[in-house]
DRENKOL-870750 format. One line per 4 residues: number of its first residue (from 0); their letters; for each residue x, z, y of C-alpha. Coordinates in steps of 0.02 Angstrom, whole numbers, always signed. Layout:
<pts>
NUM) a) X/Z/Y | ...
</pts>
This chain:
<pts>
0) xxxx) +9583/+6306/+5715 | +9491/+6280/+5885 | +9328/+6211/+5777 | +9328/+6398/+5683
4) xxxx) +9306/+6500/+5858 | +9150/+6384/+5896 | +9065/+6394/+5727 | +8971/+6557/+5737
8) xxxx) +8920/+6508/+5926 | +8824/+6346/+5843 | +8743/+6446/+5720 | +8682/+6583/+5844
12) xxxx) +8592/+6446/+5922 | +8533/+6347/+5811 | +8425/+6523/+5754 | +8348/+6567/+5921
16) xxxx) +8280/+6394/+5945 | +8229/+6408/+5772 | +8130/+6575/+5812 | +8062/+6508/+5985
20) xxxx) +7979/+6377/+5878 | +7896/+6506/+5776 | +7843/+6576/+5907 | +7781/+6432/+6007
24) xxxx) +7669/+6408/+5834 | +7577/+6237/+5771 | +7520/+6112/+5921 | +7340/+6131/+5975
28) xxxx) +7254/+5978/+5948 | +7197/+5859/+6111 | +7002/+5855/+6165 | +6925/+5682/+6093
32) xxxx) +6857/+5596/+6238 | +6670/+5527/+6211 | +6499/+5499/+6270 | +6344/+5612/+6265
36) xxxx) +6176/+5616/+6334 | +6035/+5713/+6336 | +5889/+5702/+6225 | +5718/+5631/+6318
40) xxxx) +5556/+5599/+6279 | +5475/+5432/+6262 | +5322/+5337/+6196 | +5362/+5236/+6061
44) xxxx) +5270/+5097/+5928 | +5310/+5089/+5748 | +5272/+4977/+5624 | +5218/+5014/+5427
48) xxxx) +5247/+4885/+5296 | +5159/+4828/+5171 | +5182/+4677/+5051 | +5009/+4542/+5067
52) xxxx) +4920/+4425/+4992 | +4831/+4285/+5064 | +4653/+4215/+5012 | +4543/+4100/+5103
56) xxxx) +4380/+4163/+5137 | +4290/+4054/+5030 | +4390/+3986/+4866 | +4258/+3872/+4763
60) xxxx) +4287/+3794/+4619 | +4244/+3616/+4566 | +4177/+3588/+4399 | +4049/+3461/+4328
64) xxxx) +3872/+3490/+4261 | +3888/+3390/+4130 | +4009/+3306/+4032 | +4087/+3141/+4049
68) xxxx) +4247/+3029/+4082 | +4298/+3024/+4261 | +4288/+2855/+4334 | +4330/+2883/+4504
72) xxxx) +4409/+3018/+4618 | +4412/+3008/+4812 | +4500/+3140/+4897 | +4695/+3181/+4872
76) xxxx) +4773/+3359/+4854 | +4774/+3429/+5040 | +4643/+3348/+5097 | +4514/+3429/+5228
80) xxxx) +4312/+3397/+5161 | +4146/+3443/+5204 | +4017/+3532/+5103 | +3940/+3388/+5039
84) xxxx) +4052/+3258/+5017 | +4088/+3172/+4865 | +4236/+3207/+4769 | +4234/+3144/+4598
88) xxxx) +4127/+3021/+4485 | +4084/+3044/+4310 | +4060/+2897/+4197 | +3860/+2871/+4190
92) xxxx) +3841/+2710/+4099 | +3751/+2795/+3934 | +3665/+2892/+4067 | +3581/+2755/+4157
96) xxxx) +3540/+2683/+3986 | +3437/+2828/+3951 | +3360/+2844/+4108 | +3317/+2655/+4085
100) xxxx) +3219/+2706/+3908 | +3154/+2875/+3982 | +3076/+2775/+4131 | +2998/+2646/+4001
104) xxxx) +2919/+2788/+3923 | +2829/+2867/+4078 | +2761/+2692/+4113 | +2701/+2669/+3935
108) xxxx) +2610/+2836/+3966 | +2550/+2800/+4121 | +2470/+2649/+4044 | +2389/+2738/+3921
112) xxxx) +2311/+2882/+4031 | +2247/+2732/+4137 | +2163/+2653/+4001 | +2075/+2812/+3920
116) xxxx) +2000/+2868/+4104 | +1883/+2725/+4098 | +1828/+2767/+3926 | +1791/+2937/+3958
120) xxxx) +1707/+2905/+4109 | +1571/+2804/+3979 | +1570/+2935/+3862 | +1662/+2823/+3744
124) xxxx) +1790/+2950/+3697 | +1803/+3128/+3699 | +1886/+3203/+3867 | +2015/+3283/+3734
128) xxxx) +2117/+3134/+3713 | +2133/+3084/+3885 | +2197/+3281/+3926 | +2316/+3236/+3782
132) xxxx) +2391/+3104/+3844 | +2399/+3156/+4015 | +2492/+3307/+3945 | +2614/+3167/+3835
136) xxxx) +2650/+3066/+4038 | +2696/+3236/+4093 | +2836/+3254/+3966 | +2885/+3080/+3976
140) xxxx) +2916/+3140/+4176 | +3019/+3267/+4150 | +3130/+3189/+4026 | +3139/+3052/+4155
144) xxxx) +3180/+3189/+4286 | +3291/+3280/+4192 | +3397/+3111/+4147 | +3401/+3057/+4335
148) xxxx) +3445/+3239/+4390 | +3613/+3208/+4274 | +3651/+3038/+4310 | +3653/+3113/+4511
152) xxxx) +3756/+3266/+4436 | +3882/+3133/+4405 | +3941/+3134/+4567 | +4011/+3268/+4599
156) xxxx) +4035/+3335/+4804 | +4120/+3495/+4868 | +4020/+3639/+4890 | +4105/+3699/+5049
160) xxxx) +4224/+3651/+5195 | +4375/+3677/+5166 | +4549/+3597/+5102 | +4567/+3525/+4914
164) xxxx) +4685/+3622/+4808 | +4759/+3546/+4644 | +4674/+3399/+4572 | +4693/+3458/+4381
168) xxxx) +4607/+3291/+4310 | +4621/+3132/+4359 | +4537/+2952/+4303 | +4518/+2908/+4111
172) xxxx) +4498/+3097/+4075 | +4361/+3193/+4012 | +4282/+3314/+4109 | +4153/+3455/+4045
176) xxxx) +4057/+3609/+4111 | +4164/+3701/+3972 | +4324/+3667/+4014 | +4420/+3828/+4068
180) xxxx) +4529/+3750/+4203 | +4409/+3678/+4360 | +4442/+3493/+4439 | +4508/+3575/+4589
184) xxxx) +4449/+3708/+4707 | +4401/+3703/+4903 | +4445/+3825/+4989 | +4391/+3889/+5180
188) xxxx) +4551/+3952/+5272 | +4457/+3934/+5455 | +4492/+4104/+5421 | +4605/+4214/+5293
192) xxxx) +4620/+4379/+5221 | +4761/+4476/+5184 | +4741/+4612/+5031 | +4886/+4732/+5036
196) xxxx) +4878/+4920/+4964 | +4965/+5104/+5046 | +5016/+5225/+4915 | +4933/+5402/+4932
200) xxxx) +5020/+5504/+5049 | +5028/+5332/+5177 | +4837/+5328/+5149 | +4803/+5507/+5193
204) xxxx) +4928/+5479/+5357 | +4819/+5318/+5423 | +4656/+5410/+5368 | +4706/+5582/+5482
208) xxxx) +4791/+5501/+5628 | +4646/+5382/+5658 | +4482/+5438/+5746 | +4322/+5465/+5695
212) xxxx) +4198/+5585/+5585 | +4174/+5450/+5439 | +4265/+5325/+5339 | +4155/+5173/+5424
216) xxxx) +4203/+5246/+5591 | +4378/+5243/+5565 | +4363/+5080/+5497 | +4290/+5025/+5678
220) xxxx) +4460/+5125/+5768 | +4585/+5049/+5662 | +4719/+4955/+5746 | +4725/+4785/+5745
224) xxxx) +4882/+4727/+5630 | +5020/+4577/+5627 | +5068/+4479/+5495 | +5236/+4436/+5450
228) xxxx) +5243/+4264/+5356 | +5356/+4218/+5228 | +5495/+4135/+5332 | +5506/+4314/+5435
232) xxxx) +5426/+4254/+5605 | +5288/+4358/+5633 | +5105/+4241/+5648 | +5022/+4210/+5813
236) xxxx) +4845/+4300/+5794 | +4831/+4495/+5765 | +4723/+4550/+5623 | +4561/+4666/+5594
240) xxxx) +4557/+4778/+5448 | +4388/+4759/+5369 | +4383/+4854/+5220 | +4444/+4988/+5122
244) xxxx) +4425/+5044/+4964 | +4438/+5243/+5003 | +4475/+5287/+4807 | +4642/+5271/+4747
248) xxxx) +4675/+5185/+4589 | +4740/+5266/+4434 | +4860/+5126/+4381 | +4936/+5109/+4522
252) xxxx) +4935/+5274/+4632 | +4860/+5150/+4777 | +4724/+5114/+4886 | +4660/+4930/+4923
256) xxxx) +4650/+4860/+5110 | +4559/+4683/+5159 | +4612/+4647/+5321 | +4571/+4451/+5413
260) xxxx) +4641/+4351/+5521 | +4600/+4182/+5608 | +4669/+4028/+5560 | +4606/+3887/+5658
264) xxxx) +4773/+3776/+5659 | +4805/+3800/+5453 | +4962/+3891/+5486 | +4912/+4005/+5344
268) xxxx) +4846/+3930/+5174 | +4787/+4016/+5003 | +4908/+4079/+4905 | +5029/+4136/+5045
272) xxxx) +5120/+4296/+5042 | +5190/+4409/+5210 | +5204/+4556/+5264 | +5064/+4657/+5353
276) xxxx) +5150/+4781/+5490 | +5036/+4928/+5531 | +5056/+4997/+5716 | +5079/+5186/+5743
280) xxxx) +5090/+5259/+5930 | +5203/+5409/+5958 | +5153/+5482/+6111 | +5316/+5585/+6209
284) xxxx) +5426/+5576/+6056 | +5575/+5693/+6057 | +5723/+5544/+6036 | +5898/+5506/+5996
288) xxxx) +5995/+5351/+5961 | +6020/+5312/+5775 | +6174/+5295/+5786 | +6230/+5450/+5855
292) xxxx) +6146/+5542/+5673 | +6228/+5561/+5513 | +6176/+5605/+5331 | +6216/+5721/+5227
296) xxxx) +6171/+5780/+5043 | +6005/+5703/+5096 | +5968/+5782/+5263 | +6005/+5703/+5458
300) xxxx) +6110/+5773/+5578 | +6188/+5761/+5753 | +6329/+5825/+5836 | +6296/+5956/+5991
304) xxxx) +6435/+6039/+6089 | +6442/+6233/+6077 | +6520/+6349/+6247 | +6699/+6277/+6199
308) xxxx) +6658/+6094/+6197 | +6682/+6096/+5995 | +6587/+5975/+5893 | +6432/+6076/+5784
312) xxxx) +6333/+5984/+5664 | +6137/+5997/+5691 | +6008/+5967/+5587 | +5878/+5857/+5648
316) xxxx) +5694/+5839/+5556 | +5659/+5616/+5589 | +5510/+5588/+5559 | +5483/+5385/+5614
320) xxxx) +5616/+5289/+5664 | +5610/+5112/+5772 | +5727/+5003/+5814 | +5894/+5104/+5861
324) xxxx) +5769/+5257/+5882 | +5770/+5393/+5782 | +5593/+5512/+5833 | +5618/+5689/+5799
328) xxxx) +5492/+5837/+5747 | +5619/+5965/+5748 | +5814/+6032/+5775 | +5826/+5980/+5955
332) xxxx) +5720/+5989/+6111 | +5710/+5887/+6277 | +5869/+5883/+6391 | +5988/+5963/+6238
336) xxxx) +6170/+5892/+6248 | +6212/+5770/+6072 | +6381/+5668/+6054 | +6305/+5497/+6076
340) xxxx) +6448/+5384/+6000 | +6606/+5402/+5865 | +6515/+5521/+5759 | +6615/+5464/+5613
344) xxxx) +6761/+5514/+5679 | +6696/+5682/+5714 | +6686/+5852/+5616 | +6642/+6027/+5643
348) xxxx) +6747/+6092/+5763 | +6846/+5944/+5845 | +6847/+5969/+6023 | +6778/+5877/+6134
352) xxxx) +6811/+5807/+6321 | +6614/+5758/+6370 | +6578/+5590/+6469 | +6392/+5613/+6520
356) xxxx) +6316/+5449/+6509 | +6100/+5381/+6536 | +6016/+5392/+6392 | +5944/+5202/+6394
360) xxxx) +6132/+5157/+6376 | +6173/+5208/+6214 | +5987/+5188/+6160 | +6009/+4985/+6161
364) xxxx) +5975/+4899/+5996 | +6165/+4857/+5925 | +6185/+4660/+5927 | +6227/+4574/+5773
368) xxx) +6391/+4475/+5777 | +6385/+4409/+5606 | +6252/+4329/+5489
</pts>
């Protein structure tokens, strides 16, 4: 009975708290602490890539004048020669045979001129015949010469200095001036170049942002470039850029580059591949940490704080980027406020509590903690 007088006291209450809650509405979400900065200017260096191949500057290959067995070869795959020295022999054998009969022959000629002078000098025989057969010693000469200048063909030295390459043939086997494949080639890698194409618009970049009135003058201002060999460590000596094509090839949409470097230790050798990194200097560059941007749908953005401390997307135009820089054209200017860090936690909107921090400390390149 007692329970009944208390009933519709419980379920007075139980409505007003109900309606103060109502009232009191949805709770207003807390301000996200994090760090911003403002964006600064700075001069920074980037790097272009393009994929390389490496030549010696000489590449000459060995092949024999004439055509024989080889009997001996003295050098070994690797090995460093000078113009000059020799590298294979041929078998000469028949050679010196006929060298043996075509020297016979000049002496029997000689003979005979010798013994018709006299003869002519007593008006014994017509001047005719001794005119003939000093015309007959002649040819017997050159045959002779001709043989001789073969037998020494047999040996066969390196043209240049340089390194040996593949040895293709080796003793017992026949070697002609015919053959498509050469005995090996020499090649001079006291120095190297690099051959390595940009597509169009790259081209027309490098051509407009370097000085001077003609194509040979900008040649002269190029920077000087780095190559980047094939285990990833970038090599010792900077490059020159030499040459340039200047027309752009209709296969490929590219233009061809020659660029050389020194090689007096070796490091490099024919046939390597790299990288060849471009420099580009951007004087003042508006910047922002990379990883305070975001993408989306194809476009970059950043997060700014509006009057309320709200998180706004903004739309940044990147035009380079290097290292954990991004350099901007457009969307922000010097000293504007960005959210520096935990931008994927962020979206339009979220409120903010701001923690003002140096630029140069949230500019650092992020270590790596795992490879």
């Amino acid at each position: 009975m007692k329970s009944k007088h208390y009933l519709p006291i419980l379920l007075a209450f139980t409505v007003l708290l109900g309606c103060k809650k109502e009232q009191q509405g949805p709770m207003a979400p807390q301000a996200m602490p994090l760090a911003v900065s403002k964006v600064v200017r700075k001069t920074v260096v980037t790097y272009n890539s393009y994929p390389t191949s490496i030549e010696g500057i000489i590449n000459s290959d060995v092949r024999p004048k004439v055509t024989g067995y080889i009997q001996k070869v003295f050098i070994d795959e690797g090995q460093k020669v000078k113009a000059g020295q020799l590298l294979f022999k041929l078998e000469t054998q028949s050679l010196s045979q006929d060298a043996a009969a075509a020297k016979a022959a000049v002496n029997a000629a000689q003979v005979e001129v010798d013994r018709l002078i006299p003869l002519v000098e007593k008006n014994i025989i017509s001047n005719v015949q001794l005119e003939t057969q000093k015309a007959k010693l002649l040819q017997a000469q050159s045959n002779y010469n001709s043989i001789v200048a073969n037998v020494d063909y047999a040996n066969i030295k390196s043209p240049v200095n340089g390194y040996v390459g593949a040895i293709n043939l080796r003793e017992g086997n026949l070697a002609s001036p015919s053959d498509p494949t050469p005995l090996t080639t020499v090649t001079d890698i006291s120095k190297v170049y690099a051959f390595f194409s940009m597509n169009e618009a790259d081209y027309a970049n490098f051509i407009q942002n370097t000085p001077g009135a003609t194509l040979q003058e900008k040649i002269k201002n190029f920077p000087k470039v780095n190559l980047i060999l094939p285990n990833g460590k970038t090599y010792d000596q900077q490059g020159t850029i030499e040459t340039v094509t200047g027309q752009v090839d209709k296969k490929t949409g590219t233009v061809s580059f020659r660029a050389t470097f020194d090689n007096p230790a070796g490091v490099i050798t024919n046939g390597n591949s790299g990288m060849i990194q471009i420099p580009q200097t951007f004087e003042n560059a508006l910047v922002v940490p990379l990883e305070s941007t975001f993408e989306q749908q194809g476009q970059t953005f950043v997060f700014t704080l509006d009057s309320e401390n709200k998180a706004m997307p903004t739309k940044i135009d990147v035009v380079n980027t290097q290292g954990n820089l991004a350099l901007l054209t457009g969307g922000l200017n010097e000293g504007d406020t960005f959210i520096a860090s935990g931008v994927g936690k962020l979206r339009r909107g979220t409120p903010i509590q701001p923690n003002e921090v140096p630029f140069d400390s949230v500019s650092k390149p992020i270590k790596t903690l795992f490879r």
